[in-house]
C-alpha positions as CSV (number, residue, x, y, z in Angstrom):
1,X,-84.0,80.5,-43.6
2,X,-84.6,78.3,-40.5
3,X,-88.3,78.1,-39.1
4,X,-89.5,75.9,-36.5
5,X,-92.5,75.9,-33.8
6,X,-91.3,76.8,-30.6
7,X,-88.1,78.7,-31.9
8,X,-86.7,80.7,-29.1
9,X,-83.4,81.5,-26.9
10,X,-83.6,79.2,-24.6
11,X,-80.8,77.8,-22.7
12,X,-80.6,73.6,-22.4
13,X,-81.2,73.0,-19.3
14,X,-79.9,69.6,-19.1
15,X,-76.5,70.8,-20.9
16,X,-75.9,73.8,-19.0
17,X,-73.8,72.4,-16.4
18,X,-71.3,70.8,-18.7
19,X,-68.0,69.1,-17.8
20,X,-66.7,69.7,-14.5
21,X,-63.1,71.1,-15.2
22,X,-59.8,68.7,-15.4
23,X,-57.9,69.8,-12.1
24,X,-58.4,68.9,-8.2
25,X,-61.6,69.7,-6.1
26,X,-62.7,69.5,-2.5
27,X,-65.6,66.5,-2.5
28,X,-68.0,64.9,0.4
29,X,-69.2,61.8,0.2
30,X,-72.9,61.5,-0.5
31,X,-73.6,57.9,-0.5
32,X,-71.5,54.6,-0.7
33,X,-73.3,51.1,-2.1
34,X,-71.4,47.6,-2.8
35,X,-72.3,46.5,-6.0
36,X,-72.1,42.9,-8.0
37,X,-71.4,39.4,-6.6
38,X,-68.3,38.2,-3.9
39,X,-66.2,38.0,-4.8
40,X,-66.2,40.3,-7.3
41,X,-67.6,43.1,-5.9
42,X,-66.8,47.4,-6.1
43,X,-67.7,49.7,-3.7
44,X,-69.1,53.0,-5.9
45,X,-68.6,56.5,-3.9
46,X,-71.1,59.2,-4.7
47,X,-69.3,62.3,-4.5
48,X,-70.3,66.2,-4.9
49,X,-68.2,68.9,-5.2
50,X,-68.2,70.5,-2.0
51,X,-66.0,74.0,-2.1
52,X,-65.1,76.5,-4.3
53,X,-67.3,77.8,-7.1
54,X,-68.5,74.7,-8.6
55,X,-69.9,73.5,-5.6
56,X,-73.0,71.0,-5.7
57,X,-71.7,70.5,-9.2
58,X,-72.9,67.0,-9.9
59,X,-76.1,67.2,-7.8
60,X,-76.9,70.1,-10.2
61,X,-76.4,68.0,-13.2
62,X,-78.2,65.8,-11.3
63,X,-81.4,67.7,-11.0
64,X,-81.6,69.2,-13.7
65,X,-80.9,66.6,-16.6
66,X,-83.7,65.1,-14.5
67,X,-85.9,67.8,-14.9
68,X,-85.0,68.4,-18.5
69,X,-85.6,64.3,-19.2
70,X,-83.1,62.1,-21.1
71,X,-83.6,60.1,-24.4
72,X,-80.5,57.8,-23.3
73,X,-83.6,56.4,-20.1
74,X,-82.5,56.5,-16.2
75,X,-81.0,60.1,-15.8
76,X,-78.3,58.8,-13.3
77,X,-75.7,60.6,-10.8
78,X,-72.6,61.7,-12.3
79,X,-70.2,62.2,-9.2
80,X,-69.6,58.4,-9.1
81,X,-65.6,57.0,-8.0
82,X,-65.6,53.0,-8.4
83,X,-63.7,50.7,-6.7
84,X,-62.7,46.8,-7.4
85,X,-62.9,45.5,-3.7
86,X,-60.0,43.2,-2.6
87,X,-60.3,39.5,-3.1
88,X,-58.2,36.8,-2.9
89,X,-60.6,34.3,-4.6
90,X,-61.5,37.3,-7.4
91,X,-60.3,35.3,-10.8
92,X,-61.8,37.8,-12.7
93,X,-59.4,40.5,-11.4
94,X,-56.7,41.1,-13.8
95,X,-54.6,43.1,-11.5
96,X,-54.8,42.4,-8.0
97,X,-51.9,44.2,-6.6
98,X,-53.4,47.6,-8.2
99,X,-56.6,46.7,-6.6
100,X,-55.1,46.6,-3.3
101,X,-53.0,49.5,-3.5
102,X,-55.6,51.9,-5.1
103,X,-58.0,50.7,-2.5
104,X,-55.4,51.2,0.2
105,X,-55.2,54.4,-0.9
106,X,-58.6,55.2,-0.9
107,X,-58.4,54.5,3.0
108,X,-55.3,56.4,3.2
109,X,-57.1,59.8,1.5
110,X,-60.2,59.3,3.4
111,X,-58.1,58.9,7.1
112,X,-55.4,61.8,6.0
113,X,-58.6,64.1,4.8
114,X,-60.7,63.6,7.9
115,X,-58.7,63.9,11.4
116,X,-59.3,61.7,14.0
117,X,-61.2,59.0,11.0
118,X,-60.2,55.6,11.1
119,X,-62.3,53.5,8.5
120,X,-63.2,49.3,9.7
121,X,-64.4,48.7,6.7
122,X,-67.8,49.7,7.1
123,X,-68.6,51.5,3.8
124,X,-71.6,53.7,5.0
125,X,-68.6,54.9,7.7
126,X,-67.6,57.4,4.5
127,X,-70.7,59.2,3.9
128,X,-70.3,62.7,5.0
129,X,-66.6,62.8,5.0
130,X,-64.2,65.2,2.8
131,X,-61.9,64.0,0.2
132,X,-60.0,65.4,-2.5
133,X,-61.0,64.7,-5.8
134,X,-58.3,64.8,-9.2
135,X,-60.5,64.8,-12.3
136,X,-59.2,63.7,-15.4
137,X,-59.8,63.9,-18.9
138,X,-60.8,60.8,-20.6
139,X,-62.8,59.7,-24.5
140,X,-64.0,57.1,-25.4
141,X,-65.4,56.0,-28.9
142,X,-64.5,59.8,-29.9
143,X,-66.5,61.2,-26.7
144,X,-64.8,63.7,-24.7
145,X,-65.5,64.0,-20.7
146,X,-64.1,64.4,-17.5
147,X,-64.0,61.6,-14.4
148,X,-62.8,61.1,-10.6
149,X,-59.4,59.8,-11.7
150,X,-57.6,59.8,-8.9
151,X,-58.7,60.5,-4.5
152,X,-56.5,63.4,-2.8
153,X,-56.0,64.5,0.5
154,X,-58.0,67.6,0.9
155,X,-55.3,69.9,2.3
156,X,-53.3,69.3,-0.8
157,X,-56.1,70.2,-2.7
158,X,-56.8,73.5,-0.9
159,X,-52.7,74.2,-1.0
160,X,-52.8,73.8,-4.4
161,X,-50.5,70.9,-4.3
162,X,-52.4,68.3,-6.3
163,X,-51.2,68.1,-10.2
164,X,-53.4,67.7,-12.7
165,X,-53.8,63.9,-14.6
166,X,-52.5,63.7,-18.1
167,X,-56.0,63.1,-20.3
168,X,-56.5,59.3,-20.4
169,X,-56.8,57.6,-23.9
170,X,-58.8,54.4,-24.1
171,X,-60.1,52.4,-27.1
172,X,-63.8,50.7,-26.8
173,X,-66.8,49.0,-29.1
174,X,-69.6,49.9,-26.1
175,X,-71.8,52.3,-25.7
176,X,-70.5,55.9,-25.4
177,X,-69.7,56.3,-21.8
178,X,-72.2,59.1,-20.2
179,X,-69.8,59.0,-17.4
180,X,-68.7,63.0,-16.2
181,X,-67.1,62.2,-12.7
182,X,-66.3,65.2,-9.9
183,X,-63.3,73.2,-5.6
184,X,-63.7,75.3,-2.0
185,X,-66.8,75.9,1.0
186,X,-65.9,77.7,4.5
187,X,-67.5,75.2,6.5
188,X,-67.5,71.9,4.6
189,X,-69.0,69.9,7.6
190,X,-72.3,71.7,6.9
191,X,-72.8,70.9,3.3
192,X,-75.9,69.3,2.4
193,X,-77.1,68.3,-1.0
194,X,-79.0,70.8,-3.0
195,X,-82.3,68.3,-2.4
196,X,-82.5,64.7,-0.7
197,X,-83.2,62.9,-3.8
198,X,-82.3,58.7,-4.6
199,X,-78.5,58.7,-6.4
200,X,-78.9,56.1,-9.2
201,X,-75.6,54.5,-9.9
């Protein structure tokens, strides 16, 4: 028999949000930053859920692994997409012409999602704006979870166009990754996060 003080029914709080399904989603932008040293820099999109059922998904997360507390430290944002930022001096980029084309594309989803939106490279030009989000399975070291795989144009996602990512197999001696990356609201241009809180990432 199992006896313990403080045995109850109690949901966890900080897992009951879980993985945020493989398969596309309507996102808005929450906050942009540049991050490391020219030039080898990334530009890290924090993204929320912004239709559909599983709206505010990651904020959600968010709040409440905060509120629940974390023995891994810094409870961070989830709804993270990273980008490695075009450089022709970057020697530590191992593939440069997939860096420009997925960044290219980046620009491509954010000016097709948003009419009229024509990015100059100003990266705090992208908070607020709709994109379409593909999540994708991934592991690593034997952990399971889901990330931002791939950016979609948000009429694809809400015509059901966008096909979902084959899981994505990796092999890795680091840490376990934490990562769980980011589908449908009537009036997206009104979302606001659940509470105006700093996004750690």
């Amino acid at each position: 028999m199992i006896q313990y003080a403080g045995m109850k029914a109690e949901e966890s709080r900080s897992e009951s949000y879980g993985q945020l399904p493989v398969g596309a989603y309507v996102a808005k932008v929450l906050k942009t930053e540049i991050v490391g040293d020219k030039p080898n820099q990334y530009l890290v999109i924090g993204l929320d859920v912004a239709e559909g059922k599983f709206e505010n998904f990651f904020m959600n997360k968010f709040l409440s692994a905060k509120a629940a507390g974390s023995k891994f430290g810094e409870v961070k944002f989830k709804g993270t997409y990273r980008l490695r930022i075009p450089n022709p001096d970057n020697k530590e980029d191992p593939y440069p012409d997939t860096t420009y084309s997925r960044f290219n594309d980046m620009i491509f989803r954010f000016e097709k999602s948003n009419n009229g939106f024509r990015w100059d490279g100003d990266e705090t030009r992208l908070v607020g704006l709709l994109v379409g989000i593909n999540m994708q399975e991934d592991s690593y070291n034997g952990n399971m979870f889901t990330r931002v795989g791939r950016l979609a144009n948000v009429q694809d996602v809400r015509d059901g166009k966008v096909k979902p990512m084959k899981p994505r197999q990796r092999q890795g001696t680091a840490t376990p990754s934490m990562a769980m990356p980011a589908g449908e609201a009537d009036q997206p241009s009104g979302f606001t996060p659940v509470e105006v809180v700093e996004l750690p990432f």
